[in-house]
Structures are given as structure tokens and as C-alpha cells.
C-alpha positions in Angstrom: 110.0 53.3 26.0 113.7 53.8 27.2 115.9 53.8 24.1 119.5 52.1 24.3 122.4 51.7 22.1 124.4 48.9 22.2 127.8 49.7 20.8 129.2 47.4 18.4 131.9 48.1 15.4 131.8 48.5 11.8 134.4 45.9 11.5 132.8 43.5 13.4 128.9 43.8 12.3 127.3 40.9 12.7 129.4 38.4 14.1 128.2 38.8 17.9 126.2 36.1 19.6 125.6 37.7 22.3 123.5 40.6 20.4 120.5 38.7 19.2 119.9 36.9 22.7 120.4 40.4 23.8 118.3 42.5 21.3 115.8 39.8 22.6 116.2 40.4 25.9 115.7 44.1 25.8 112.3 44.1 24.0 110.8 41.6 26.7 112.1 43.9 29.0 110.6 47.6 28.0 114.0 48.7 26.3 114.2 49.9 22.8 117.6 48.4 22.0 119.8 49.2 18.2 123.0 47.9 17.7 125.5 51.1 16.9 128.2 50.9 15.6 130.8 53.0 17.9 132.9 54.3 14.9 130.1 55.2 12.4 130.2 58.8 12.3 126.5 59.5 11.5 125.2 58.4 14.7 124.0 60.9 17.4 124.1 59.3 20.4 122.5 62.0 22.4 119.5 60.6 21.5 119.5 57.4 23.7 119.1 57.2 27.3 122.2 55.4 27.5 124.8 53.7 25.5 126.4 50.1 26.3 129.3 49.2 25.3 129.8 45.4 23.5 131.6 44.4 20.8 133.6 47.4 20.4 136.3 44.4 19.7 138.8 46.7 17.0 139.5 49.6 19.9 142.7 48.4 20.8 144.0 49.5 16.9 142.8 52.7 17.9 142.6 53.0 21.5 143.2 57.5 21.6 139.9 57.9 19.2 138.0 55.1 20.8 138.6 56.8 24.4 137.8 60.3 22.7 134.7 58.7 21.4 133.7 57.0 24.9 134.2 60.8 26.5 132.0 62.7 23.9 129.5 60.0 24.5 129.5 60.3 28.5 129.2 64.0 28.5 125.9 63.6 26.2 124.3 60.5 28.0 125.1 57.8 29.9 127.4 55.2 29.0 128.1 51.7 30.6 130.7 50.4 31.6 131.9 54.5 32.4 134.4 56.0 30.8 137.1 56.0 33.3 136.9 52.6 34.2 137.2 51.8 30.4 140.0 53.9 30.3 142.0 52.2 32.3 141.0 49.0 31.7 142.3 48.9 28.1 145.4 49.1 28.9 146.8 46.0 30.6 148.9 48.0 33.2 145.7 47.5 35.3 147.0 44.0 36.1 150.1 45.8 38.3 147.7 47.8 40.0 145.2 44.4 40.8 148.3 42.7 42.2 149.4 45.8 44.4 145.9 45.7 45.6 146.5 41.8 46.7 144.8 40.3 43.2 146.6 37.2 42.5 147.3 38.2 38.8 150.0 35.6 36.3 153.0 37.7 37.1 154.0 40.9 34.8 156.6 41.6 33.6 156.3 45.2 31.2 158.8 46.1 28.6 157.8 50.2 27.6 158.9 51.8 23.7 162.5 53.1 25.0 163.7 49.9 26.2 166.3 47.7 24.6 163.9 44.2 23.5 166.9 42.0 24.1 168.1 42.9 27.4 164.3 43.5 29.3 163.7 39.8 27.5 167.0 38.7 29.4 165.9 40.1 32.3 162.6 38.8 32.6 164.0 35.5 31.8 166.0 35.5 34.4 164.1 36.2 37.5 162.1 32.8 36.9 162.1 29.8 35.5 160.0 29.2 32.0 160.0 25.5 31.8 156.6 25.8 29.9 157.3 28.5 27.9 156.0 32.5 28.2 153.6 34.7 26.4 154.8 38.1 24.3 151.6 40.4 23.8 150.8 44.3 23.4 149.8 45.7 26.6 146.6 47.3 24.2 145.0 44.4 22.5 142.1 42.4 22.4 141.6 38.8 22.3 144.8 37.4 21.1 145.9 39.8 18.3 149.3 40.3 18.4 150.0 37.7 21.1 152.4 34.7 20.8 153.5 32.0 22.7 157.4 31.3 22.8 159.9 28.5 24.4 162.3 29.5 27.2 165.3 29.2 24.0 163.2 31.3 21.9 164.8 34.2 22.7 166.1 36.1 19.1 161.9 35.1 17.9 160.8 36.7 20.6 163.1 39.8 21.1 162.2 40.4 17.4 158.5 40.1 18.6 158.6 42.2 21.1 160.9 44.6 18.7 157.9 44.9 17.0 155.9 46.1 19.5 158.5 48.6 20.8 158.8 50.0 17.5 155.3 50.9 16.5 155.0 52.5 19.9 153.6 50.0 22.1 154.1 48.7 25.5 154.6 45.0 26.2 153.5 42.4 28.9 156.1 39.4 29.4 154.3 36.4 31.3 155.1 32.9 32.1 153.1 30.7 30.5 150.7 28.4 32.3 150.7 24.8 31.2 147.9 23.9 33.0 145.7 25.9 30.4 146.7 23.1 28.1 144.7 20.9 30.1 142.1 23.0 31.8 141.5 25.6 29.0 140.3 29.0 30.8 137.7 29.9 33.0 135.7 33.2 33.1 133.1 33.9 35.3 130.8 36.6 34.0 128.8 38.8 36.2 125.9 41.0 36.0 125.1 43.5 37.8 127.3 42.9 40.2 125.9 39.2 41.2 128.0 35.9 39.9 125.8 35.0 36.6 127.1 31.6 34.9 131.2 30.7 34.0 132.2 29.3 31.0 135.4 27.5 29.9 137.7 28.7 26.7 139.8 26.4 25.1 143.7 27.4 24.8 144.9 29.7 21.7 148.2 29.9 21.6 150.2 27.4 20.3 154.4 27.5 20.4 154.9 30.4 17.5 151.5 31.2 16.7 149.5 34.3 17.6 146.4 35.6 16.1 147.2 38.7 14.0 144.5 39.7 11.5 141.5 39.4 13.0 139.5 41.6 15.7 138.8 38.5 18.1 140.4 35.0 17.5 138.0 31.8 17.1 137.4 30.4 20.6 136.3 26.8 21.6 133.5 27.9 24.2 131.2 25.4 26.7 129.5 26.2 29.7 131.2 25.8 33.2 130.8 25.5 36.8 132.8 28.0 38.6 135.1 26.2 41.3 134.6 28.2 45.1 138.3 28.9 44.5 137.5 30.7 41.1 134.6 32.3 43.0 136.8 33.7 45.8 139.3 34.5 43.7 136.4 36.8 41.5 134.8 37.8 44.3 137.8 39.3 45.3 138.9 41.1 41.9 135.0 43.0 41.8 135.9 44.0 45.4 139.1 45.7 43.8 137.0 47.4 41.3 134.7 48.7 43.6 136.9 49.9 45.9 139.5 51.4 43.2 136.7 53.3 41.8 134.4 54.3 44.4 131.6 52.4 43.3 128.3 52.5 44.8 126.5 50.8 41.9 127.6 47.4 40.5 128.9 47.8 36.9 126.1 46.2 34.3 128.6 43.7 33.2 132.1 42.4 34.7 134.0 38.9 33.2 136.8 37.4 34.8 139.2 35.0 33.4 141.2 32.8 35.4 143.8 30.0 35.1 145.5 27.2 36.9 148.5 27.3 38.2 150.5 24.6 38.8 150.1 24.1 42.1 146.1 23.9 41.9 145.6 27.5 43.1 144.3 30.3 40.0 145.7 33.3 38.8 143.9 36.1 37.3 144.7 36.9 33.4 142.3 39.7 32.4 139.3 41.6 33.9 137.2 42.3 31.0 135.2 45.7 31.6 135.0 46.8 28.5 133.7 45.3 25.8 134.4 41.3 26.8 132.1 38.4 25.1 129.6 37.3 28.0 128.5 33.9 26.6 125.2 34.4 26.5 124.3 31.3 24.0 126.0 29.2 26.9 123.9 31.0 29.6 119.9 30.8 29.6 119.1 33.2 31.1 121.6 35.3 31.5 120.8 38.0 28.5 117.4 38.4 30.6 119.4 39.4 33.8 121.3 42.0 31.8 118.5 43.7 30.1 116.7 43.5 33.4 119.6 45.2 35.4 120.0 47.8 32.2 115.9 48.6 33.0 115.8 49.0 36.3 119.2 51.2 36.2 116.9 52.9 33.9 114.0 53.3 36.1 115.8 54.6 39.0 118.8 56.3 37.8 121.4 54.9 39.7 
């Protein structure tokens, strides 16, 4: 029986939904499946046929060892998603390269550790208009940590936020804020195995002022969805990026894509999650029985 390892994280034990419907999945479908955790040192990985990354969710406090980790793994056995696509996917300066490929990402804006907070904040103000406010977060982070939500005025709150950033050594994204999220929440369309699986909507989390510092993944509001042919264009159209980015000739096991509204009615892209994203598999039947079946028969024929 193939033996798998589906990476989790100390921090986080326990607090997955996704891994029992998983766990579940995998012994109907021939896999010996044990959820790891990626940062306990006694594990030896070699011994699995292949490793898959899932609630990894505190790797953004420590991306360096986590992307070490993810190396000594893939030279010792396989790993999914692979290494290099996780590595560059956990930084959010993949967004700049989506949009040069013709992705229709929220607009960036990037502030790096030598610049002046106040000025690149004027700046960015500046080129647009923010009637509805723009976002402040790390350019490594997960879920909301670190993120806040701040009003066109609010500009000494957030140079100080993003002074912050700059000063523990961190890069910053600067994005308008769409209000339609308000409304609408966010949509993300999960896929497996390359093949659209099931969407689901998130509820908004970011309030004027707040953020979610102190905890790996902030509380979402989470119902099932039915992706527009707009969001499914719009999807299609970011895997196609992936695959031809990174050569691919097999689909990745897993791919999530979260969209919002614009104002206009058309949707922007605001992450690709590749690496360790939340697939909503309570809100999917199904759907934890198309993974483990497209983790088997990557298996089986060693694609």
C-alpha cells in the first residue's frame, strides 16, 4: 500500500477540516495516509512515497526553514505541490508576474525594506483613487495575519503599519480595496488535478483598522458556491499561467483561486493558493475523493 504524508504543522494540529474527509479519502482509495507535521524534527520523510503539503499554515513566520525543509524533502521523495512552484508562490511578488503574463490581478503596488513608508504610501496614493479604502499586508503571509484595512485619510496609521513591516525585514503589498467584497464576500474555485472541482464563497475579514495578527489562519465564514463562467474564464486562465510558467506537463494535485468583484462587474484575481491553501472539502462532497484518487493514480503511474 502506497504510504503518504500529508504535511500539516505543529502549531496548527488538529484544526483542519479538510484532513479527516481526506484521511478518509485516502484509505478508500489504497493510500496509507499520516498527518506530519512539517516542523517536527523526528520525522523521516524518506520513508513515504510522497509527501503533500496541507496545512503547513505558520510557513510564512518562517518562510527560509520551511523552503529548506520543502528542498530536503524533494531530493528524498516526492513532494506535491513541487518545490519550486512553492517557492515562488509564497511570496506574493507572483501576483506582478501573473499580471505581466495578462492575469487580471487587484493592482500591486510593492513597498521593499529600504524604502521610506511615508513617501511609497504617498505615492501609491496618488496614482489612484481609494474611495473605498486600501489594504496594507506582508508580501509573506498567510490568511490575514498581519493584514489591515485602512481609509484613503489613514495615512500616518498606515505608514506606521507598513513601518512595521519595513522594519522587521519584510516586503509590502499596497492594494486598493474592493468594496464589492463587502457585498459579495470572495470566491475561490478549487481545483484538482487540474479539472474545476467545486467554488466556495468566503465572507470578508477585514474591517477599517482591524487585521488578524496572532493567529496562523483567521476564522472564515465559508458556504458552498457556484462559480460564475466569468470566474471560470478568469481561473481557467490563471492555471494556464501556471502551466506555462512552469513547464508543466502534469496538472498540480491541488490549485485554489480566489477572486473578487470589481466594481464594474468584471473579477480580479487576489491569490493563487499552491501551497498549502484550505480546499473546502466539508463544503464539497466529493471532492476529498477526487484528490485522493488523483494522488493514487499519480502514484500508480509516476507522472
Amino acid at each position: 500500500m502506497p504510504r503518504i504524508a500529508l504535511a500539516s504543522a505543529v502549531a496548527v494540529t488538529g484544526h483542519d477540516p479538510d484532513m479527516p474527509l481526506l484521511l478518509e479519502a485516502c484509505a478508500h482509495a489504497g493510500l496509507d495516509a499520516q498527518v506530519l507535521a512539517w516542523d517536527d524534527p523526528s520525522v523521516g520523510w524518506a520513508r513515504f512515497d510522497l509527501v503533500l503539503l496541507r496545512s503547513t499554515w505558520d510557513y510564512a513566520l518562517r518562510r527560509a526553514h520551511f523552503l529548506d525543509w520543502c528542498d530536503r524533502v524533494a531530493a528524498c521523495t516526492r513532494l506535491l505541490n513541487p518545490a519550486p512552484i512553492v517557492a515562488w508562490n509564497t511570496d506574493k511578488h507572483y501576483l506582478a508576474d501573473l499580471a505581466a503574463d495578462g492575469v487580471p490581478v487587484i493592482p500591486c503596488t510593492f513597498v521593499e525594506p529600504d524604502a521610506e513608508p511615508m513617501p511609497a504610501l504617498q505615492a501609491f496614493l496618488a496614482a489612484g483613487r481609494h474611495d473605498d479604502g486600501f489594504v496594507v499586508k506582508p508580501a509573506v503571509g498567510a490568511g490575514a495575519r498581519d493584514a489591515q484595512r485602512h481609509a484613503a485619510h489613514q495615512e500616518v496609521a498606515a505608514a506606521s503599519h507598513i513601518a512595521r513591516l519595513l522594519d522587521a525585514g519584510r516586503s509590502v503589498l499596497l492594494q486598493p480595496y474592493l468594496a464589492e467584497v463587502d457585498r459579495q464576500g470572495e470566491t475561490a474555485l478549487v481545483y484538482i488535478g487540474g479539472t474545476f472541482s467545486h467554488a466556495a464563497r468566503k465572507g470578508p475579514l477585514l474591517g477599517l483598522g482591524s487585521d488578524a495578527d496572532g493567529v496562523p489562519l483567521a476564522p472564515e465564514a465559508i458556504t458552498p458556491a457556484e462559480a460564475t463562467p466569468a470566474q471560470r474564464r478568469l481561473a481557467d486562465q490563471a492555471m494556464e499561467a501556471i502551466r506555462r510558467r512552469f513547464g508543466l506537463e502534469t496538472p498540480l494535485p491541488y490549485t485554489r483561486v480566489d477572486l473578487l468583484a470589481a466594481a464594474d462587474g468584471s473579477f480580479r484575481l487576489l491569490e493563487l493558493e499552491l501551497t498549502e491553501p484550505s480546499l473546502f472539502l466539508p463544503q464539497a462532497p466529493g471532492a476529498a475523493g477526487r484528490l485522493a484518487t488523483a494522488l493514487a493514480e499519480r502514484l500508480q503511474t509516476g507522472a
